[in-house]
Legacy VTK file of the C-alpha trace (Angstrom):
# vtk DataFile Version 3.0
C-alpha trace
ASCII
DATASET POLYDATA
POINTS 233 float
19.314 119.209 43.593
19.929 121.528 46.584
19.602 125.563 45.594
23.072 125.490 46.672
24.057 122.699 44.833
21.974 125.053 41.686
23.970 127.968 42.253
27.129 126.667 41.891
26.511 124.801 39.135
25.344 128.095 37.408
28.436 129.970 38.306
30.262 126.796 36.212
27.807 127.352 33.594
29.704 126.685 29.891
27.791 125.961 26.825
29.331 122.948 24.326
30.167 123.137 21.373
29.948 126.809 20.565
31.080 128.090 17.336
33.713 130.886 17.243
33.144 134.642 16.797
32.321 136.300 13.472
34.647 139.382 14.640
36.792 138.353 17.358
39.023 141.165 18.016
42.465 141.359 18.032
45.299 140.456 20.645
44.502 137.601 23.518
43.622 137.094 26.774
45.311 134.070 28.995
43.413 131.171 30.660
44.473 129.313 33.298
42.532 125.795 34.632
43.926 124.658 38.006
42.522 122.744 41.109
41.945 122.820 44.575
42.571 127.107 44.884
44.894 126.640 42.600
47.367 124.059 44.185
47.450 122.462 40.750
48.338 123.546 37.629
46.694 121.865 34.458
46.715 124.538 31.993
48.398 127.868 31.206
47.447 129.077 27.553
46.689 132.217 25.831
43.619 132.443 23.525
42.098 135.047 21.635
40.197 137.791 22.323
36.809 137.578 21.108
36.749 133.812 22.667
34.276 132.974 25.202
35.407 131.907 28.345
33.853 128.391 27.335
35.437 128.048 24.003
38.771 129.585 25.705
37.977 126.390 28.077
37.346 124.338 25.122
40.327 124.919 23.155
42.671 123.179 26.020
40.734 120.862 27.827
38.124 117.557 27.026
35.220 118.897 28.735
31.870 117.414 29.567
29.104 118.628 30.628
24.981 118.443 31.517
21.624 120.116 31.310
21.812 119.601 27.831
25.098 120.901 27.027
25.210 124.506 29.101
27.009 123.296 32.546
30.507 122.110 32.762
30.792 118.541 34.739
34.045 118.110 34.068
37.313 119.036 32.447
40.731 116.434 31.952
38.546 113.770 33.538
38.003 115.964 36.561
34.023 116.226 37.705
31.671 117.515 40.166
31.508 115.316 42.637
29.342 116.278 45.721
30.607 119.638 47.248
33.495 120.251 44.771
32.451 121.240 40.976
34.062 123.675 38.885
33.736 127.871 38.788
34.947 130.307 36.632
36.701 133.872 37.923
37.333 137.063 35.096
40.399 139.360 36.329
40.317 138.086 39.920
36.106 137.955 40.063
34.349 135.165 40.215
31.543 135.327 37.157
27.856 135.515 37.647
26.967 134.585 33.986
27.693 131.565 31.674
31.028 131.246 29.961
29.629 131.181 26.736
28.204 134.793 27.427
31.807 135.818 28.985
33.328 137.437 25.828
37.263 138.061 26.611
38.523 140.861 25.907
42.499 141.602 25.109
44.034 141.206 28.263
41.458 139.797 30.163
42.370 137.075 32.680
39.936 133.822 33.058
40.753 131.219 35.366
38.657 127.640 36.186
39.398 125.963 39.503
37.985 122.632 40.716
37.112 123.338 44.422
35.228 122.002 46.976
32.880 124.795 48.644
30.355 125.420 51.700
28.348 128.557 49.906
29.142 128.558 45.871
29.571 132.358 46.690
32.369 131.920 48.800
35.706 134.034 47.433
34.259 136.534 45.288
37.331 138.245 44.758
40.742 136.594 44.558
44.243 138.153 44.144
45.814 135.763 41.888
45.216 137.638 39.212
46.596 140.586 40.393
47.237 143.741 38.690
43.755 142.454 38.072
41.144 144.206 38.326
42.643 147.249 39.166
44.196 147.083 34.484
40.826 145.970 32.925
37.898 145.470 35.244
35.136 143.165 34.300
32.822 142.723 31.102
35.231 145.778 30.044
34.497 148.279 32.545
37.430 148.999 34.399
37.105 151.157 37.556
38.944 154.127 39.119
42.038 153.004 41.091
43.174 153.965 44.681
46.224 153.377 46.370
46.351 153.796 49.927
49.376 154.313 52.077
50.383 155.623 55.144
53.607 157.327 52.927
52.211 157.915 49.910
55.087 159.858 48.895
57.108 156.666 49.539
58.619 155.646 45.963
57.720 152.075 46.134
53.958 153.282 47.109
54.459 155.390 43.196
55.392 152.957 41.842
52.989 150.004 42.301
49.992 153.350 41.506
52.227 153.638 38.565
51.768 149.966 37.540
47.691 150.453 38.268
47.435 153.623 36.804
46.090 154.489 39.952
45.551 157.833 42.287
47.899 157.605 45.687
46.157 158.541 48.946
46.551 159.261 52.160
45.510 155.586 54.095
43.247 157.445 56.272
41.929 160.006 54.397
38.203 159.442 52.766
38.772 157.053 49.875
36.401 157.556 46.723
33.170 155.214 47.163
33.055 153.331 43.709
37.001 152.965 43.679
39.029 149.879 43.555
41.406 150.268 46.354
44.769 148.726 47.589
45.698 149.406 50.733
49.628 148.647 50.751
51.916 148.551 53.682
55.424 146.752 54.501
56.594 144.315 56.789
58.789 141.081 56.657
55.949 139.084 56.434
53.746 138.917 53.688
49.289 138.584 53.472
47.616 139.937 50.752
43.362 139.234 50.438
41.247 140.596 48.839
37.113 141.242 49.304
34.140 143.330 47.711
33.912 146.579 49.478
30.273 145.866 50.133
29.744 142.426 50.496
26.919 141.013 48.311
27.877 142.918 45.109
27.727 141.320 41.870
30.722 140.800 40.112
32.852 144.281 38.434
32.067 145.993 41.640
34.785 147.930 43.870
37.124 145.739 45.652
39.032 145.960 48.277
42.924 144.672 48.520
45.384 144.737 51.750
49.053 143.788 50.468
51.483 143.863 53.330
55.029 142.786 52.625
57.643 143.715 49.782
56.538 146.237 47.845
58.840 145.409 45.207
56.906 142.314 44.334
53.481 144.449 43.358
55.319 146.682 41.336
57.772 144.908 38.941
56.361 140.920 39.115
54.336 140.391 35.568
51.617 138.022 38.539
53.224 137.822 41.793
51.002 135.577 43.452
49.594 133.532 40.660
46.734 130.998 41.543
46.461 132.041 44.654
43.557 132.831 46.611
45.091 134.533 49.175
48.269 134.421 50.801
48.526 134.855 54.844
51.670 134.564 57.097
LINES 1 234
233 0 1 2 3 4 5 6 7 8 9 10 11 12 13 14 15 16 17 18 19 20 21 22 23 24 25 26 27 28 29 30 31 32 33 34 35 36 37 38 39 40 41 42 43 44 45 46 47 48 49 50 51 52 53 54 55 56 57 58 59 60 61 62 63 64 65 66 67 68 69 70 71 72 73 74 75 76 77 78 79 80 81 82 83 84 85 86 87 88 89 90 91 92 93 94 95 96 97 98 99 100 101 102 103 104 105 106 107 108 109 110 111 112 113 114 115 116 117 118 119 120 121 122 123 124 125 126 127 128 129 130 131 132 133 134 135 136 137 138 139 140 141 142 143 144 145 146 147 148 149 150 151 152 153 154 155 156 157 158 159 160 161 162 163 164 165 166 167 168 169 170 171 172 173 174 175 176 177 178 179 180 181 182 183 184 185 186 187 188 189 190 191 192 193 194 195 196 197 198 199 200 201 202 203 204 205 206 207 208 209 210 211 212 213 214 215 216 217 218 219 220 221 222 223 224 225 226 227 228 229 230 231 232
């Protein structure tokens, strides 16, 4: 096996047959599995906090898996097969430890797509889950939020901020370091992507998020762009 090959792999780490929590918390977090970046949909569920992301897995899916039970091969009949295998994001990040160490938390977002991939590091950050990771962050550490405008006083810019409980800026003023920021602006057409602000950094550090198009759409859809990656003109 290729260190490549390894690594992603690892990222789709999942251990079988875990037993539950002895005190799962309360409330739920959602799962989604889907394939291909999310151009199909196999499952949409809600599981409880206090879950791991495996058992979350578990609870809707046959999975199998290898290396003695701790790495998913494959889910609804669906395996790794050369470049394409399974991986795992939290809140719009994709994970850098096994599921069954992933302990959801209420609210928390986990979503497994079946891809094919050149570097298993590829899309670190994704915006499908957005308001994630600007509402709960990752292994529960939710960072400071930015919004950046070029009108912040514009009441659309307010209210998306409002959504994220975050600060509005200035667009070019000097942003916070350790922020999560989204940079919003309008425009008939609509891209929204999403990247680490310093490329490299593990998983729960501060992102990065463009959004140009209809406001409206940030601020009052529950997940505007669902299972998507990112969305470009």
């Amino acid at each position: 096996m290729t260190l490549r090959a390894l690594a992603a792999a690892t990222l789709a780490v999942a251990l079988a047959g875990c037993g539950s929590s002895n005190s799962s918390p309360s409330g739920s977090a959602t799962l989604w599995v889907t394939r291909d970046r999310g151009a199909e949909v196999l499952h949409v569920a809600k599981v409880p906090a206090g879950d791991s992301v495996a058992q979350a897995l578990q609870r809707v899916a046959e999975v199998k898996t290898r290396f003695g039970g701790r790495y998913v091969r494959g889910v609804d009949g669906v395996e790794e097969r050369g470049r394409s295998a399974w991986f795992f994001y939290v809140n719009g990040y994709l994970a850098d430890r096994s599921a069954a160490d992933y302990r959801l938390r209420k609210g928390d977002l986990a979503w497994w797509d079946y891809r094919s991939w050149r570097d298993p590091l590829d899309d670190p950050v994704v915006v499908g889950a957005f308001p994630e990771p600007f509402l709960h962050g990752y292994g529960g550490d939710r960072r400071p939020a930015v919004v950046a405008a070029l009108d912040p006083q514009a009441p659309s810019v307010r209210a998306v901020a409002r959504r994220l409980g975050a600060r509005v800026m200035l667009a070019t003023a000097k942003l916070p370091g350790r922020a999560n920021i989204l940079f919003l602006g309008g425009g008939e057409e609509t891209r929204f992507e999403a990247r680490l602000r310093r490329p490299g950094e593990p998983p729960g550090s501060p992102v990065r998020m463009v959004y140009l198009g209809d406001l409206s759409r940030l601020a009052e859809a529950r997940r505007p762009f669902r299972f998507r990656y990112a969305v470009h003109p």
